[in-house]
C-alpha positions as CSV (number, residue, x, y, z in Angstrom):
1,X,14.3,6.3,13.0
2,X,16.2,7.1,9.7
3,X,12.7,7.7,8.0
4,X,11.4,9.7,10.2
5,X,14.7,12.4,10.6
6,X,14.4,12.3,6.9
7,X,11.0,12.9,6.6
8,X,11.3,15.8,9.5
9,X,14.1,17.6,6.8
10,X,11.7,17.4,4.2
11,X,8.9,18.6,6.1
12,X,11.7,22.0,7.1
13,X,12.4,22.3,3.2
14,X,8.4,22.5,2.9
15,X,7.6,25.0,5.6
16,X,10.7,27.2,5.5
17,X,11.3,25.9,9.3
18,X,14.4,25.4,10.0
19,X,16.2,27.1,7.4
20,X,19.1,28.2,8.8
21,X,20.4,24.9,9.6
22,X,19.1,22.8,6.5
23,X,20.8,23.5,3.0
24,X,17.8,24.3,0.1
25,X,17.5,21.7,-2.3
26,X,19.1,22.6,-5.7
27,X,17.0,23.0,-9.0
28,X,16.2,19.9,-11.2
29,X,17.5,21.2,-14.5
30,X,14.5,19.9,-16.6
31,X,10.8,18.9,-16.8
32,X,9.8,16.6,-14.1
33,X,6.4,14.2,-15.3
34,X,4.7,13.0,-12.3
35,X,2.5,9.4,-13.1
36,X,0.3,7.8,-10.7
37,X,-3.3,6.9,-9.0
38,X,-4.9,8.9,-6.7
39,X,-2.5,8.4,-3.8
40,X,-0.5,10.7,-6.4
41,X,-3.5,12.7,-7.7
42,X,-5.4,13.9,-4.2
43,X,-8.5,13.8,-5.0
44,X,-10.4,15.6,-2.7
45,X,-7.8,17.9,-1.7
46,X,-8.5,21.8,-2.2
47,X,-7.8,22.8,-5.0
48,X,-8.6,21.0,-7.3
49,X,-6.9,21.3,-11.2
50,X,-6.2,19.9,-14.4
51,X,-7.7,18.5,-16.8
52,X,-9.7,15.6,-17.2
53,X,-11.3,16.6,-14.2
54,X,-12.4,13.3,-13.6
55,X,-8.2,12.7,-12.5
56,X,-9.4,14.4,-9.5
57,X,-5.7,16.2,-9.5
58,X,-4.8,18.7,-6.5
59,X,-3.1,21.5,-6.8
60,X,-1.6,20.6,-3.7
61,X,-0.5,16.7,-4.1
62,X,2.8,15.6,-3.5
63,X,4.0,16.2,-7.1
64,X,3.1,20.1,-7.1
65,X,4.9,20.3,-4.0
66,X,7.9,18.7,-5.1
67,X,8.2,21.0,-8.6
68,X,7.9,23.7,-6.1
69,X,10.5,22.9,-3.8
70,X,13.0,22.2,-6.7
71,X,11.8,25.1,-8.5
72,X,11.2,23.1,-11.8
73,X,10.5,25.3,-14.9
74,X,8.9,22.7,-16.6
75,X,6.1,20.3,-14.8
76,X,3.5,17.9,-15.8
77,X,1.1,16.1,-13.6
78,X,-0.5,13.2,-15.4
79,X,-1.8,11.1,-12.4
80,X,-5.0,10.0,-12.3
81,X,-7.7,8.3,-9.5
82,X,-8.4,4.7,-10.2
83,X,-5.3,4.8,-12.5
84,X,-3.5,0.7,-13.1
85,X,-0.3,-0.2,-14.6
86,X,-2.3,-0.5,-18.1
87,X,-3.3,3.5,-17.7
88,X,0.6,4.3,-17.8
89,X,0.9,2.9,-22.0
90,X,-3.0,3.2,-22.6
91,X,-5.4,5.8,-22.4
92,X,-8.3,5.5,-19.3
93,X,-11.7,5.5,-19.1
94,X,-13.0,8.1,-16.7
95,X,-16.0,7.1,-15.0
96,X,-17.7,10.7,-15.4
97,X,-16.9,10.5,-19.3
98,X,-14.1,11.4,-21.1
99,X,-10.0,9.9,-20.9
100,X,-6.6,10.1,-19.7
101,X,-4.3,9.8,-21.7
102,X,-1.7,7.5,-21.7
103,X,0.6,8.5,-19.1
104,X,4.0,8.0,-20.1
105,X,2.8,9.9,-23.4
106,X,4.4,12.5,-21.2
107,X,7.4,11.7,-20.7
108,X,10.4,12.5,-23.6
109,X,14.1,12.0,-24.1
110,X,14.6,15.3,-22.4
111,X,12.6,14.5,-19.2
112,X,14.9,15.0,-16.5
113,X,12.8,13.4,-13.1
114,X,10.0,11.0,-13.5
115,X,8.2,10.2,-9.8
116,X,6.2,7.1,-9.8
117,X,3.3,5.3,-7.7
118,X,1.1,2.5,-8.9
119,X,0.2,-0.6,-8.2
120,X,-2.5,-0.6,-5.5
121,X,-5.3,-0.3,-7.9
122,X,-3.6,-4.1,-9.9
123,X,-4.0,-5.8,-6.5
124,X,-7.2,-4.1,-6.2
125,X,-6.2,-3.0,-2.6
126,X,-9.7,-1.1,-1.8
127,X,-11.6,-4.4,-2.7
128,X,-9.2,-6.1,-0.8
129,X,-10.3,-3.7,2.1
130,X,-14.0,-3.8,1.6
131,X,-13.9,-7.4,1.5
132,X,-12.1,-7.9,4.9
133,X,-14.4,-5.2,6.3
134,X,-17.2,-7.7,5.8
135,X,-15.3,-10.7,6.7
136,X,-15.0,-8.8,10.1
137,X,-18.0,-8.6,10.2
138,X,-19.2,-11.9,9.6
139,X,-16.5,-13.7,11.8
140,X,-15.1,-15.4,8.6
141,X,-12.3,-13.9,8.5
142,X,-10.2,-11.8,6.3
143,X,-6.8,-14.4,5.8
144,X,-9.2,-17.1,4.6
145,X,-11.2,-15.0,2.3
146,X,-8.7,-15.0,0.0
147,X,-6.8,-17.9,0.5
148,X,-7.5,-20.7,-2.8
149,X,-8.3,-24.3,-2.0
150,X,-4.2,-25.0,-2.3
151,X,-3.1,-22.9,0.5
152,X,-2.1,-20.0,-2.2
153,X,-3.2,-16.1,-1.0
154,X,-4.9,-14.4,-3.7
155,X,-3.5,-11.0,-2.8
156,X,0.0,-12.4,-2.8
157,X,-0.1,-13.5,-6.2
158,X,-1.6,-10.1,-7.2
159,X,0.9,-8.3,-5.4
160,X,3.3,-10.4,-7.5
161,X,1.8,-9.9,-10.7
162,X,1.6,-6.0,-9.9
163,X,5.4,-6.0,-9.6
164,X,6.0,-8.1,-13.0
165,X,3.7,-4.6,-14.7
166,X,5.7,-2.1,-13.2
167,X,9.0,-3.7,-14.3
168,X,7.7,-3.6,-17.5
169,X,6.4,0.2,-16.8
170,X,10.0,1.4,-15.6
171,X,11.7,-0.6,-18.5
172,X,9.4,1.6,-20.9
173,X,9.7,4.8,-18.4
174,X,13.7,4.6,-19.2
175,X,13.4,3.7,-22.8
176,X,11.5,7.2,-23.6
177,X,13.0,9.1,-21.1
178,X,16.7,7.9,-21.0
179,X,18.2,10.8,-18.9
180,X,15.8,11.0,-16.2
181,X,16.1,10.3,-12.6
182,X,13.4,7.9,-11.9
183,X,11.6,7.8,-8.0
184,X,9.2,4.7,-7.4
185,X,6.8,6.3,-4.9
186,X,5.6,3.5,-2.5
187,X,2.0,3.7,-0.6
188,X,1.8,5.3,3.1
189,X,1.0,3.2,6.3
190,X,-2.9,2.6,6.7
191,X,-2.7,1.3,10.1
192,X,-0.8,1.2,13.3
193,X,1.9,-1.7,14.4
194,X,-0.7,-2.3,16.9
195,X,-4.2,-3.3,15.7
196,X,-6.1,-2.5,18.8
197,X,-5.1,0.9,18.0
198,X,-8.4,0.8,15.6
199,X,-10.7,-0.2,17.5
200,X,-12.1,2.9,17.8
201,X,-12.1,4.3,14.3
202,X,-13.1,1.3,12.8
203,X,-15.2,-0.4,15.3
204,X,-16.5,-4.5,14.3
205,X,-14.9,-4.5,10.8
206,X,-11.6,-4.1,12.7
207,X,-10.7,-7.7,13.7
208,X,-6.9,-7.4,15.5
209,X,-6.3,-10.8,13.2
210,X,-7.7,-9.0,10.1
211,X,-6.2,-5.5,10.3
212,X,-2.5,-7.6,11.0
213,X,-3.4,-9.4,7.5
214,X,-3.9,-6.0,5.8
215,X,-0.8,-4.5,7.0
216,X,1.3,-7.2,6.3
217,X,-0.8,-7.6,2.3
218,X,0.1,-3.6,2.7
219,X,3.9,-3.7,3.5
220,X,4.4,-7.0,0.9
221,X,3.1,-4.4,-1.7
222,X,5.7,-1.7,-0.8
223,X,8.4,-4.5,-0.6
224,X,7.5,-5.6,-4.4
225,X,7.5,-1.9,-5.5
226,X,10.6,-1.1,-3.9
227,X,12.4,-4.8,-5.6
228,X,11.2,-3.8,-9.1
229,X,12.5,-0.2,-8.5
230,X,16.1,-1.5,-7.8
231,X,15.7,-3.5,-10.5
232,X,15.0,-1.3,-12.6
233,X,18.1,0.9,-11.1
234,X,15.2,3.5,-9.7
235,X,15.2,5.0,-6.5
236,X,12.2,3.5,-3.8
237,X,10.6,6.4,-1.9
238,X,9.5,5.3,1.6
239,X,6.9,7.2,2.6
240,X,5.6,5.1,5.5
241,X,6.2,6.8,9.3
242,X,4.7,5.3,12.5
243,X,1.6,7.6,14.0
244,X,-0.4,9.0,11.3
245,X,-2.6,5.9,10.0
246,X,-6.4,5.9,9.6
247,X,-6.8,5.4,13.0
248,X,-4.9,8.4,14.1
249,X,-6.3,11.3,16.0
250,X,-8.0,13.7,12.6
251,X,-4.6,16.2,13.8
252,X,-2.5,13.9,13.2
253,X,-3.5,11.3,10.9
254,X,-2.1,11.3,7.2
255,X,-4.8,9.0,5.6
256,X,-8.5,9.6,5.8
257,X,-10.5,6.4,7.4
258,X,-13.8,4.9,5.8
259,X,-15.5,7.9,7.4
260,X,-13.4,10.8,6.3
261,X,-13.1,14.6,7.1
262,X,-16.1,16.3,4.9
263,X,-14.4,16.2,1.3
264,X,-11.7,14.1,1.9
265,X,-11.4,10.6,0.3
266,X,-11.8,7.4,2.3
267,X,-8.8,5.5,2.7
268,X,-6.8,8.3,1.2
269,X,-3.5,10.7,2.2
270,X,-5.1,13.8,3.0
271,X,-3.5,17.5,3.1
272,X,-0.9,16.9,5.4
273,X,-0.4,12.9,3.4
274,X,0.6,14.8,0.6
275,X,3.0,16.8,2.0
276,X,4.6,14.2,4.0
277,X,5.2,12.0,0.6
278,X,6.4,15.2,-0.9
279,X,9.0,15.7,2.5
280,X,10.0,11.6,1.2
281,X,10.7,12.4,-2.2
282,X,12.7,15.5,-1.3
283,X,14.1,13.6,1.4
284,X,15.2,10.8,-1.4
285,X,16.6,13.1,-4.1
């Protein structure tokens, strides 16, 4: 209930609605750097802008929105689609040519807020996805697809290792930029508390058992982000609120299913995604 009162204030800081009873969020004194994949990025979202243009960067992601809201001066969106741990100290390969630079290149002793979300694409989240989509299909089942001959879960261990990255990603975030506020942005829900509930959207390659396995693979990921954030003494953005998975009505849905709105991105915040996870990080600061 807490999440979703804060996420209904950040959504009234967004719109203007509201304003006479919410106070407006004062300035950040300083450049923000935002670094992330493309839950970050918004590919697919109108406008697009920045360069590479194979980051696939929205004018509109949750980033812009927030530098808006706080009325930063100075604001630099590095995030980039596909983007892992090792594209935060390393440049990246785009797959329509060219490179990202390394990420935390941005950041300097006089950043000020840093805003953070990685990790899916270490555990290799939208493999994990396909792969249970054909397990559903076959009957074999998602859980025992990756489970190893001694009982250990593959995407477990990933998750795990994911985490170790990122500590060592926020220890390097705080050695070049000392003085900044640091926000680890964790990944919204992809599907309802109830698996039945996608059924509909996602029809054979929804087993209830399967779906349960993602969202529980889904939340242990958010649980490792938000344990290396405290570590790390940085704040953990929720941005997860009951109602607007995949399998959500297209009104009211946050994340795009396999089949997405023309343009949109499958398995990916849309419009309205992004400015919920802006409403979380406004919410948290």
């Amino acid at each position: 209930m807490r999440q979703v009162l804060t996420g209904l204030l950040g959504l009234a800081l967004l719109t203007g609605c509201g304003a006479a009873q919410v106070s407006p969020v004062p300035p950040v004194a300083g450049p923000y750097v935002a670094l992330g994949d493309s839950y970050t990025s918004g590919p697919g979202i109108a406008p697009q802008a920045g360069d590479p243009a194979g980051c696939h960067r929205s004018a509109v992601n949750y980033p812009a929105l927030v530098a808006k809201q706080l009325g930063v001066a100075e604001f630099t969106d590095v995030s980039c689609s596909s983007a892992t741990t090792a594209d935060l100290t390393g440049a990246q390969k785009l797959s329509g040519g060219g490179s990202n630079q390394p990420q935390l290149d941005a950041l300097s002793a006089g950043t000020k807020l840093v805003t953070v979300g990685i990790g899916g694409n270490d555990v290799g989240f939208l493999d994990v996805l396909s792969r249970c989509a054909m397990a559903g299909l076959t009957g074999s089942g998602c859980r025992k697809t990756f489970e190893s001959a001694d009982g250990t879960d593959q995407v477990s261990r990933r998750i795990t290792t994911a985490g170790e990255k990122l500590g060592a990603v926020l220890a390097e975030t705080g050695r070049r930029a000392p003085a900044a506020k640091v926000l680890v942005v964790g990944y919204p829900a992809l599907f309802p508390a109830d698996p039945a509930g996608c059924a509909k959207t996602l029809g054979r390659a929804a087993a209830a058992a399967d779906v349960s396995y993602l969202t529980r693979k889904a939340e242990e990921l958010n649980a490792e982000l938000k344990r290396r954030a405290a570590a790390a003494g940085a704040k953990y953005v929720d941005t997860t609120v009951a109602g607007h998975d995949m399998c959500a009505a297209p009104d009211t849905r946050w994340i795009e299913p396999p089949f997405p709105a023309e343009g949109l991105t499958p398995v990916h915040p849309n419009a309205a995604g992004q400015r919920a996870m802006a409403a979380a990080v406004l919410a948290a600061l």
